[in-house]
N, C-alpha and C positions, 0 to 999 in steps of 0.2 A: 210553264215556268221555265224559264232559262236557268241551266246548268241544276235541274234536278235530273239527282239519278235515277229517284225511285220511278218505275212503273204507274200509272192512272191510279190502279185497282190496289194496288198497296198502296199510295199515296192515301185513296178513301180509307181505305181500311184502318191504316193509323191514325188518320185523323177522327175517322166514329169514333176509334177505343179512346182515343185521348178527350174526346167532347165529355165521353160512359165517366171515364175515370176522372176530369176534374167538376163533373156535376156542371157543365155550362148550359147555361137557360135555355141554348139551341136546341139542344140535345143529341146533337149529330142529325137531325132528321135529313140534311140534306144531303149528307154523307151517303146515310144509309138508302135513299132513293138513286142517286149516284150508281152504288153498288148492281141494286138491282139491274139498273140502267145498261151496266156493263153486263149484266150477264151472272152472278156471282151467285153462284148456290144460296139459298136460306140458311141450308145446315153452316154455312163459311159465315157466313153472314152470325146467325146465333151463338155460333165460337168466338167469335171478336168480342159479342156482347157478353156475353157469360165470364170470358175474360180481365171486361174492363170494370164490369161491375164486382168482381171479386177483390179485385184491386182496389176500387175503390172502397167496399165495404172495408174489407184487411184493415186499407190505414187509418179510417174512422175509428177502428176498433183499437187500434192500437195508439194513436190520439186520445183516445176514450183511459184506455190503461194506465199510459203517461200520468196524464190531469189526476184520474183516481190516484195515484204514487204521491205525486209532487202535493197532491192536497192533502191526503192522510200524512204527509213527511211535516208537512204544514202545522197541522192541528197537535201533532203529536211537541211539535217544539217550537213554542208561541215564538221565542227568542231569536230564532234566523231564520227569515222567510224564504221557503224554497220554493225556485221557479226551473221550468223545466230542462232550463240546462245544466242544475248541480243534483236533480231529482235521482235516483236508483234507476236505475235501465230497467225497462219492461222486460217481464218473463217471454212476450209473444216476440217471435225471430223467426228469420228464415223464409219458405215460399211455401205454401201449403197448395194443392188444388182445391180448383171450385169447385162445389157442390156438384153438378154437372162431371167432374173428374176431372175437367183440362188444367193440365198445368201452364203456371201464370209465368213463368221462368226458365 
């Protein structure tokens, strides 16, 4: 690629997390072959995954919290239907680490 800065093996790298974290059909598989390819630890390798999928599960869940808010805001008052942009802000905030420990931030 002309006028990239990043390096081969962080180019793969961000593009697996980014395939993990937006759920794409691919799945990064070729990403992660790539990796190998170069040489790239497993353990390096499992910390990008463990990262993208934390990420990914987090904002489901917090998608998840949203819907639950704006639809209990909902039922609660037949009268002004609330959609997620006038809905009460989710209590979940901030970056937590993944199960595994790594932090996603």
């Amino acid at each position: 690629m002309s006028g990239c800065t990043l390096d081969r093996i962080t180019l793969a790298m961000v593009s697996l997390a980014a395939n993990i974290a937006a759920n794409h059909p691919k799945k990064g598989l070729c990403q992660l072959e790539r990796l190998r390819g170069y040489g790239v630890s497993e353990d390096q390798i499992v910390q990008v995954v463990d990262i993208a999928r934390h990420l990914r599960n987090e904002a489901g869940e917090m998608l998840d919290q949203e819907f639950d808010t704006a639809s209990a805001a909902a039922a609660a008052s037949a009268t002004a239907p609330v959609t997620l942009e006038n809905a009460p802000p989710g209590a979940a905030c901030g970056c937590s680490t993944t199960a595994k420990g790594n932090a996603c931030c």
